[in-house]
ZANUTI-891519 format. One line per 4 residues: number of its first residue (from 1); for each residue x, y, z of C-alpha. Coordinates in Angstrom, 3 decimals. Each point is the difference from the previous one (the first is absolute). Layout:
N
NUM	X/Y/Z | ...;
This chain:
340
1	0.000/0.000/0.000 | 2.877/2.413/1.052 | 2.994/1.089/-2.556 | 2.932/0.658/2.450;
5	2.236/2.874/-0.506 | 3.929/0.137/0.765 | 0.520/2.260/2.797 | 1.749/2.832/-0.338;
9	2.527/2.745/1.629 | -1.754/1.278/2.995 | -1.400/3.353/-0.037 | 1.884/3.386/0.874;
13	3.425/-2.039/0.749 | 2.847/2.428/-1.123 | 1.721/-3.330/-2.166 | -3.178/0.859/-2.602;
17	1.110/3.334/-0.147 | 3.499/-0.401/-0.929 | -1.289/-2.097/-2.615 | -2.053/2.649/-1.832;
21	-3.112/-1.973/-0.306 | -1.736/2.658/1.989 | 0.542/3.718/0.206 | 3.074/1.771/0.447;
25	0.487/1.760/3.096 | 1.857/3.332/-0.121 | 1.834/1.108/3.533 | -2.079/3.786/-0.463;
29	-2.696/0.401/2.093 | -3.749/-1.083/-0.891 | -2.453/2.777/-0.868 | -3.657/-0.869/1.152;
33	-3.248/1.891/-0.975 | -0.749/2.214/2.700 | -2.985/-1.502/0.489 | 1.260/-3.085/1.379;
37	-0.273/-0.426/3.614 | 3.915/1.084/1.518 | 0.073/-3.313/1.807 | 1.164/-1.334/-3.563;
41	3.632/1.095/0.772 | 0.487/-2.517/2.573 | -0.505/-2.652/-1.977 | 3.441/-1.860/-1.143;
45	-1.542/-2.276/-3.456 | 1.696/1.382/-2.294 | -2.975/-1.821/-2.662 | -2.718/1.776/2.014;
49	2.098/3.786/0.161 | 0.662/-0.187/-3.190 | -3.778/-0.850/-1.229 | -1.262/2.371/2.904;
53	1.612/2.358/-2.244 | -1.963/-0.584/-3.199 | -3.105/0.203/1.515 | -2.486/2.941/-1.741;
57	-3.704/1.054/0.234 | -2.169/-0.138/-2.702 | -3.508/1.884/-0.331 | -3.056/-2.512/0.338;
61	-3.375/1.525/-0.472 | -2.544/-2.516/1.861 | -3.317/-0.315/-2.399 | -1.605/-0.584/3.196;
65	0.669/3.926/1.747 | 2.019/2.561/-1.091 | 2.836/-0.757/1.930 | 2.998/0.225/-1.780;
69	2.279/-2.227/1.779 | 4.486/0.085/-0.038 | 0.257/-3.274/-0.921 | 3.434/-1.671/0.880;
73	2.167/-2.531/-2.115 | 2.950/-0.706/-1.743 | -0.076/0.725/-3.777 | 1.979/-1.801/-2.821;
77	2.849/1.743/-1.122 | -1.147/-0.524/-3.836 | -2.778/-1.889/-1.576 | 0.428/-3.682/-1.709;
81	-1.840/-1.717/-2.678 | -0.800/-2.734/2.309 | -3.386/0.288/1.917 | 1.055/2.445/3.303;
85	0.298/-1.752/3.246 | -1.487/1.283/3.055 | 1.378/-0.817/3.381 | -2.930/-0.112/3.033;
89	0.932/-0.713/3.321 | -1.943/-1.332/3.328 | -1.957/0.533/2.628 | 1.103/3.067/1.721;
93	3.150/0.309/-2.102 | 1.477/2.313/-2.545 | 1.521/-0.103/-3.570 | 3.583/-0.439/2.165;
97	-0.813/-3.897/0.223 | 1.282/0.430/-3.664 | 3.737/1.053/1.168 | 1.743/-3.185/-1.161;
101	-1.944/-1.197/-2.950 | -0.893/3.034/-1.746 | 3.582/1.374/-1.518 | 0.116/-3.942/-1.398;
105	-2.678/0.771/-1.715 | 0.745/3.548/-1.023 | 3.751/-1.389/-1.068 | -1.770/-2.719/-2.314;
109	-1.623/2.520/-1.746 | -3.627/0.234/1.223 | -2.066/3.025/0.571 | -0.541/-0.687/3.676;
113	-2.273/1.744/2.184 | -0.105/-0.150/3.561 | -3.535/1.330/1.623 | -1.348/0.758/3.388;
117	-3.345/-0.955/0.938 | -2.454/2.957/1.055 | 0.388/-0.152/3.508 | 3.489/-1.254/0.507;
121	2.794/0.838/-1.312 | 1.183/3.797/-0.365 | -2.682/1.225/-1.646 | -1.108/3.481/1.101;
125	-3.414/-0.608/2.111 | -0.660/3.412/2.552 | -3.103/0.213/-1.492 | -1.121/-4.058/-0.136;
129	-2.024/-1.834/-2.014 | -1.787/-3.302/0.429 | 2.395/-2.374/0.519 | -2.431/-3.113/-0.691;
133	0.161/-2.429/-3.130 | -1.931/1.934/-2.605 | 1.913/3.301/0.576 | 3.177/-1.651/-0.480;
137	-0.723/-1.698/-2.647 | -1.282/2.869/-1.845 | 3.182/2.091/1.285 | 2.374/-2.616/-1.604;
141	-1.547/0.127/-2.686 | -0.050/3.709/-0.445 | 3.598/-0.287/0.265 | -0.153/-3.004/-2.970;
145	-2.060/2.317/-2.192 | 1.651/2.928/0.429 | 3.734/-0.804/0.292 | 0.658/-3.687/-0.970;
149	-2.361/0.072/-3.017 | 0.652/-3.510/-1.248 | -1.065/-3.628/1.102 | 2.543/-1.147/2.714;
153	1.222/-3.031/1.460 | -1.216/0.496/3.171 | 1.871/-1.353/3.396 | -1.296/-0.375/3.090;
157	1.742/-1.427/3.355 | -2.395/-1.468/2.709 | -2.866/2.778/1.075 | 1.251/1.079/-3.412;
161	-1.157/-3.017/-1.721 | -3.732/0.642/0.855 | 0.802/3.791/-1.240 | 0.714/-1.223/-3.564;
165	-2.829/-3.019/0.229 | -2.656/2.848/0.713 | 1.190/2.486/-2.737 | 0.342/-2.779/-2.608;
169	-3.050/-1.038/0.465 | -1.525/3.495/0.026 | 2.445/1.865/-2.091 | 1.148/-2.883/-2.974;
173	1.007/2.225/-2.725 | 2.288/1.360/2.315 | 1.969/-3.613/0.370 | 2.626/-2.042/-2.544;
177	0.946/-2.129/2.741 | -0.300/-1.105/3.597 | 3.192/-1.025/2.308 | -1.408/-0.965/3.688;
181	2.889/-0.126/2.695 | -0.901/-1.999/3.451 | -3.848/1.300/-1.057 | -2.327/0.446/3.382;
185	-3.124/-0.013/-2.291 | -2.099/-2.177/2.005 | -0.522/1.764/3.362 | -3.139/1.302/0.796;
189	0.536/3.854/0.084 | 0.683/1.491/2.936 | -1.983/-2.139/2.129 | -1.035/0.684/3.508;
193	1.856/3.065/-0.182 | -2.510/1.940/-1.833 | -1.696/-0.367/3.033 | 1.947/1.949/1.946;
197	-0.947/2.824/2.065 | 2.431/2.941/-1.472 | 1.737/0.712/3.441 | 0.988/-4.030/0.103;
201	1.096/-0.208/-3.941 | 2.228/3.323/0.756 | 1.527/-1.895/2.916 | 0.446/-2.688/-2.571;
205	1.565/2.245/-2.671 | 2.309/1.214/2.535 | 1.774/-3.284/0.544 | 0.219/-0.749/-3.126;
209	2.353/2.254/-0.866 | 1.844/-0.418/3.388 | 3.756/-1.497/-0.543 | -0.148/-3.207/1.386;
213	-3.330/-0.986/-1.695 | 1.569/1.012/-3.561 | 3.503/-2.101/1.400 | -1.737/-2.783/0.664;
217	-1.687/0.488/-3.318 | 3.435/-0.370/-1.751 | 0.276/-3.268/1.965 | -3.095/-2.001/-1.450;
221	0.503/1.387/-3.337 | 3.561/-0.856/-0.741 | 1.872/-3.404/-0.071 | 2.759/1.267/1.655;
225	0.853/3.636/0.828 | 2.661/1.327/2.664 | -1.109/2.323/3.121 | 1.861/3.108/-1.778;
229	-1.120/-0.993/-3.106 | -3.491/0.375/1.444 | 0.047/2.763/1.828 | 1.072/2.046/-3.370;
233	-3.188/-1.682/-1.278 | -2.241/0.941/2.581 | 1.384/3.552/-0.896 | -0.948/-0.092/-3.222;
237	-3.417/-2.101/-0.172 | -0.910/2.882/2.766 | 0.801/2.940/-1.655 | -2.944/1.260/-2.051;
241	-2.234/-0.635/3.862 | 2.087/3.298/1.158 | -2.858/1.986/-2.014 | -2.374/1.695/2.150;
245	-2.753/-1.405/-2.075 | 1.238/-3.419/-0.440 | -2.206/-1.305/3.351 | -3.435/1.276/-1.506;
249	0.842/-1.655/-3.032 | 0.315/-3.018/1.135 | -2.608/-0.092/2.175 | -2.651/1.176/-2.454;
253	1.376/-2.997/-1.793 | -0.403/-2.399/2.530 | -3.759/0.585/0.895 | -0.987/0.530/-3.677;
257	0.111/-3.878/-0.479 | 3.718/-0.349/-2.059 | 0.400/-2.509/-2.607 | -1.877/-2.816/-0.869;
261	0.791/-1.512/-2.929 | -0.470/-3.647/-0.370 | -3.330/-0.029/-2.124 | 1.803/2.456/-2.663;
265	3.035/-2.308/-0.542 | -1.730/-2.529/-2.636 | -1.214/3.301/-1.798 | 4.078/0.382/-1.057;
269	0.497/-0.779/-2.979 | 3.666/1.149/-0.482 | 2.950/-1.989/0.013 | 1.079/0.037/3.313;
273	3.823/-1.028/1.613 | -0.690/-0.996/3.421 | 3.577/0.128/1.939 | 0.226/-1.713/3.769;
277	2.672/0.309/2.406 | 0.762/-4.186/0.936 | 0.192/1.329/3.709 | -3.031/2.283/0.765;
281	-1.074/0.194/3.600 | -2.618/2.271/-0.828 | -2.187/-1.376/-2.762 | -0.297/-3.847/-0.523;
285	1.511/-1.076/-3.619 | -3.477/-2.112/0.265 | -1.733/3.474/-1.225 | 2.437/0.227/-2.866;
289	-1.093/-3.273/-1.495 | -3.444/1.308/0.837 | 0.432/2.870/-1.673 | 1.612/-1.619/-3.207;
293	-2.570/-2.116/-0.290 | -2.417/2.834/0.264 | 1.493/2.115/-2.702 | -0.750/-0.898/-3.530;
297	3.022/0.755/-1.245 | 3.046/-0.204/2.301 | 3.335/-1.712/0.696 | 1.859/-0.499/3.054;
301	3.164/0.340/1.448 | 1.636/-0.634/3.169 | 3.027/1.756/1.459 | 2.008/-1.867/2.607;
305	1.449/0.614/3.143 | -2.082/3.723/-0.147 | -2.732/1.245/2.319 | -3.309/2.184/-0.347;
309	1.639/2.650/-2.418 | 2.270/-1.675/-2.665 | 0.429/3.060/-1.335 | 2.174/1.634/2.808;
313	1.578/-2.976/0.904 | 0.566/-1.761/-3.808 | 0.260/3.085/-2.212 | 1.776/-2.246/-2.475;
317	-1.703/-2.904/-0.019 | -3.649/2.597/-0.096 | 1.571/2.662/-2.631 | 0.944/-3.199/-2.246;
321	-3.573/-1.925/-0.020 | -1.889/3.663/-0.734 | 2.726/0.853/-3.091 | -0.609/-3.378/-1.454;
325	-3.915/0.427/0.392 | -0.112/3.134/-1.221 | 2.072/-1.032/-3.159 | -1.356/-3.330/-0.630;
329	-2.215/1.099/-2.523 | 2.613/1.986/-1.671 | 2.183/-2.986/-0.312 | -2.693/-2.441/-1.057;
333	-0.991/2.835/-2.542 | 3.701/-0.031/-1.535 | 0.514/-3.879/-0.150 | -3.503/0.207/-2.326;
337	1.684/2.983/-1.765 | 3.421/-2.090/-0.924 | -1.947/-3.357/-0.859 | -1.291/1.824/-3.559;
């Protein structure tokens, strides 16, 4: 059922560096956009500085207000003739998940785009919208229509995964393809937790941005991850929760329902690349044969020795299976070509 991958150099070690298969580091000093929180300068990643640096705001009218929201993300450089691919990240996360895989895929050439989700992420939200489903659906794809323009091959790692299964199904002509990383796609929302009186699911915001919750965090999601190597983590999965707005936002997520996305997945049609880290702790590699089965039109692969997010702990092995995806059609389309 599972195609296993070869593993890989792990991510952020200084040995890739020196190789040159990821982005050169200069010893000058990295220039952030100001609106950044300052806390970025204590982080030590060089990957995450350096893509903490590239990091813009687009204008994204919603069709459902007039709020004109300062959308954040990380732009391609230049534009391919390959369908764009567009990064999404997970639950409570930002586009700096991306820090390790994204220059691969910017060095092999692809127009690579790296997007927050409305309510995480930097986006700028002092005057906040809806955070539920339907708002950010329609604010991503604001951001499609007004800025990407083209049909994508669309990524999404674990909350992510239900982000691209509900705007496939709502928003096809938007999609060329589907790769689904560690996909949580069959919890039920947000559960009891809508329930919440606000003064308890503020209480419950506030710890989960607290350090040691995000630490141990680190710990279930990874294979294997050092305490230092951690605690830089922690820094920068935290970083976008410094914004004064950042609690309300989640919180308006949390009792509007959240995703819930199992009855749209047979409604996919595209050709889908489900990737699984051998070693999750958090989601059970039971729901990826689920969820392959499900699809209509999906393959499978397995990464081993890798946790909940492949793609910050296996940026080779991740940035390899999404190049040959996104070019399989290419190559299939010049083998026809040189048979006449």
């Amino acid at each position: 059922m599972f195609t296993l991958v070869a593993g890989s150099v792990p991510a952020g070690l200084g040995a890739t560096a020196k190789r040159g298969s990821l982005w050169r580091f200069r010893a000058t000093a990295d220039v952030f956009p100001s609106f950044i929180p300052k806390e970025v300068e204590r982080i030590k990643d060089p990957f995450a500085r350096k893509l903490a640096t590239r990091i813009e705001r687009l204008p994204v009218q919603l069709s459902s207000s007039n709020s004109c929201i300062m959308s954040s993300c990380v732009k391609p450089l230049s534009p391919s003739k390959t369908s764009p691919v567009v990064l999404l990240h997970g639950f409570d996360s930002s586009c700096l998940e991306w820090r390790y895989t994204y220059p691969l895929l910017e060095e092999a050439g692809l127009e690579t785009w790296a997007v927050d989700i409305l309510g995480w992420g930097f986006s700028d939200l002092e005057r906040l919208p809806s955070c539920d489903v339907a708002t950010k659906r329609d604010h991503f794809y604001q951001l499609w229509k007004s800025h990407i323009k083209r049909p994508m091959i669309l990524v999404g790692p674990s909350l992510g995964a239900a982000v691209a299964i509900d705007f496939t199904a709502n928003h096809p002509e938007a999609v060329d393809k589907l790769v689904l990383i560690d996909a949580s796609v069959y919890t039920e929302g947000t559960g009891n937790l809508m329930k919440l009186p606000r003064a308890v699911a503020y209480a419950g915001v506030y710890i989960l941005k607290s350090i040691p919750l995000r630490f141990y965090a680190n710990v279930l999601a990874f294979k294997s991850i050092s305490f230092t190597r951690s605690s830089d983590w922690t820094k920068v999965g935290r970083l976008h929760c410094l914004y004064p707005w950042w609690e309300d936002a989640t919180v308006n997520f949390m009792i509007s329902g959240g995703y819930n996305v199992s009855s749209q997945i047979q409604q996919v049609k595209k050709k889908t690349l489900i990737i699984w880290g051998e070693d999750d702790q958090i989601i059970s590699n039971k729901l990826a044969v689920r969820l392959h089965c499900e699809l209509p039109n999906a393959i499978i692969r397995q990464i081993p020795d890798c946790g909940h997010l492949p793609h910050v702990e296996k940026p080779h092995s991740v940035s390899k299976l999404i190049m040959e995806f996104v070019q399989e059609d290419s190559y299939k389309e010049a083998q026809c070509i040189s048979q006449y």
